[in-house]
C-alpha positions as a Markdown table, in Angstrom:
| # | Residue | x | y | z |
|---|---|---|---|---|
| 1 | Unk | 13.1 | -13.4 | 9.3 |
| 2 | Unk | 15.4 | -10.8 | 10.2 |
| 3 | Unk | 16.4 | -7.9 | 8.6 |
| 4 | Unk | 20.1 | -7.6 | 7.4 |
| 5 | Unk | 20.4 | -4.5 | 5.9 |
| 6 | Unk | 23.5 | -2.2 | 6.9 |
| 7 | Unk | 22.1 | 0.4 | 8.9 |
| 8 | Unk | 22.3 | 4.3 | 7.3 |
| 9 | Unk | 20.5 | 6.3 | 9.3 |
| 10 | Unk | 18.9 | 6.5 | 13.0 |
| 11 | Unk | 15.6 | 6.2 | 11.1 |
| 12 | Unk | 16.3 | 3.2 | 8.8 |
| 13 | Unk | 17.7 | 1.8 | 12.1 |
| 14 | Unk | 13.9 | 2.1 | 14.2 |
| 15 | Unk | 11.8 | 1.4 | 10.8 |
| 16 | Unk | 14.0 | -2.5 | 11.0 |
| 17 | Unk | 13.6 | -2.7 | 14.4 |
| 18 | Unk | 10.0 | -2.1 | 14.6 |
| 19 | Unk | 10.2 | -4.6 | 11.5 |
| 20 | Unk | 12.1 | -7.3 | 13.0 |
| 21 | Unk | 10.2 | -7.3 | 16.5 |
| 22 | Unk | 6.8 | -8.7 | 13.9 |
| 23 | Unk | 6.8 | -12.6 | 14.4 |
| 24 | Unk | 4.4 | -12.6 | 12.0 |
| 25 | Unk | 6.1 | -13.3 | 8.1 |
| 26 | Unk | 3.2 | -12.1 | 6.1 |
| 27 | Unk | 2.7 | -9.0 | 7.9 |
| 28 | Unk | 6.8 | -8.4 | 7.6 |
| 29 | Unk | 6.8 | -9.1 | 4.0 |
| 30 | Unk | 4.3 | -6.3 | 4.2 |
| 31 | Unk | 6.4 | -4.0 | 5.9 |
| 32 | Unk | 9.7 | -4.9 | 4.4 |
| 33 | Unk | 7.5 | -3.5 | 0.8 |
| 34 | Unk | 6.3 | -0.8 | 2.2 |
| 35 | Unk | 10.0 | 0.1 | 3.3 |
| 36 | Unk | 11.5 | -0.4 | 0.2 |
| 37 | Unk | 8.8 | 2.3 | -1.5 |
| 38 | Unk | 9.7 | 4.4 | 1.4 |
| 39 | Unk | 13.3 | 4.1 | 0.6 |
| 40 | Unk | 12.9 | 4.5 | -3.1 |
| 41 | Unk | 11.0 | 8.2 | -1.8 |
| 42 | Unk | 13.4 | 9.3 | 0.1 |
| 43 | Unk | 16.1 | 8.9 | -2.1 |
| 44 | Unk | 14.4 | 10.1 | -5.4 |
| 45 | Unk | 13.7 | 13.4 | -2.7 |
| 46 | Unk | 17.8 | 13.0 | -1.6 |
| 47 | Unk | 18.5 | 13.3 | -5.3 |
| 48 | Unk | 16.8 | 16.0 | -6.4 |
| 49 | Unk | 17.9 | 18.3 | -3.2 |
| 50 | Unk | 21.5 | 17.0 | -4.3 |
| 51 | Unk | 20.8 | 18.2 | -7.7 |
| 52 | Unk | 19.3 | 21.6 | -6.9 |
| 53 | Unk | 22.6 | 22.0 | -5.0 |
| 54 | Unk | 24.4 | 21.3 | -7.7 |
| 55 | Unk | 22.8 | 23.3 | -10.0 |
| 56 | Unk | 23.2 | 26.0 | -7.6 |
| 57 | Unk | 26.8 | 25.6 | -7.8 |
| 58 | Unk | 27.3 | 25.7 | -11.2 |
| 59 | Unk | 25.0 | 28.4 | -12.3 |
| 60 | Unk | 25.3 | 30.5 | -9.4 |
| 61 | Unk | 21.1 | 30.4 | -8.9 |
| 62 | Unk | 19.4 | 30.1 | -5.6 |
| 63 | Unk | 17.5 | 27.0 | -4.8 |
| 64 | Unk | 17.4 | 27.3 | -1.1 |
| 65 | Unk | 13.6 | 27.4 | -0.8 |
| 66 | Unk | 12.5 | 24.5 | -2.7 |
| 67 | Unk | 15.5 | 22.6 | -0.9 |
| 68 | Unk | 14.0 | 23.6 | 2.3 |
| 69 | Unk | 10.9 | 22.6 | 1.0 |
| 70 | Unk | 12.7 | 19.1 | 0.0 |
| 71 | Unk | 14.3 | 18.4 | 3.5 |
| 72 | Unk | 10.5 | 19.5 | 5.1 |
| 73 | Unk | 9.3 | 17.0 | 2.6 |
| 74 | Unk | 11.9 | 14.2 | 4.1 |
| 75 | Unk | 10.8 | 14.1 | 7.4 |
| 76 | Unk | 7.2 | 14.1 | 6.3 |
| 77 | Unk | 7.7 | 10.8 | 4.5 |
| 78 | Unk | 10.2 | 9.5 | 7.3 |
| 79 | Unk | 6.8 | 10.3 | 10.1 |
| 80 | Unk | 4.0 | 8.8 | 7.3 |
| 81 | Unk | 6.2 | 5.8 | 6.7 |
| 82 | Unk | 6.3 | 4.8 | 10.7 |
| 83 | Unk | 3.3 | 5.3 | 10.8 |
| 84 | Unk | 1.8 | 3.6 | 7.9 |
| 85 | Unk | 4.4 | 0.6 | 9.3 |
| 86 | Unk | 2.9 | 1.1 | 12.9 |
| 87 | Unk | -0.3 | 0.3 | 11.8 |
| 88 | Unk | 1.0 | -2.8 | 9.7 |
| 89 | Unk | 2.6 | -4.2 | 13.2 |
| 90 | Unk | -1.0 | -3.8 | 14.7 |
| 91 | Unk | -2.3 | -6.1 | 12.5 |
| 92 | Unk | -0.2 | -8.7 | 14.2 |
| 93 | Unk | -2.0 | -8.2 | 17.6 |
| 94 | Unk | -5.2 | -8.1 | 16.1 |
| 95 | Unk | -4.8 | -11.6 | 15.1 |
């Protein structure tokens, strides 16, 4: 099976390839899940720096910390998630 998403970011981009070159289905399914939890993470993170801003904005407060703290938050989950999907593909050549 082969993902078909449309591509949105570099990451989203190496997180299906590392998916698609799995022959195994199970162990895809596995890592097509674990993506989408990964994806739901990321965005609920995306929305509440988009918020912050916007409260910014609008009230004239100052956010800028916490949204740092978001984006350092981001590429924590984007590293974990390749990893956690790295070790899902090495099931497959433990087989």
């Amino acid at each position: 099976m082969k993902a078909t998403k449309q591509l949105t970011s570099t990451h989203q981009r190496l997180v299906l390839e590392m998916i698609n070159a799995v022959e195994d289905r199970d162990i895809q399914e596995e890592m097509f899940d674990i993506n989408k939890q990964y994806l739901q993470v990321l965005a609920g993170l995306r929305l509440a720096y988009t918020n912050l801003e916007v409260i910014d904005n609008n009230c004239g407060t100052e956010h800028s910390e916490v949204m740092g703290d978001i984006l350092n938050l981001i590429k924590q989950a984007k590293a974990s998630e390749m990893s956690l999907l790295e070790m899902a593909s090495s099931m497959e050549e433990a087989k």
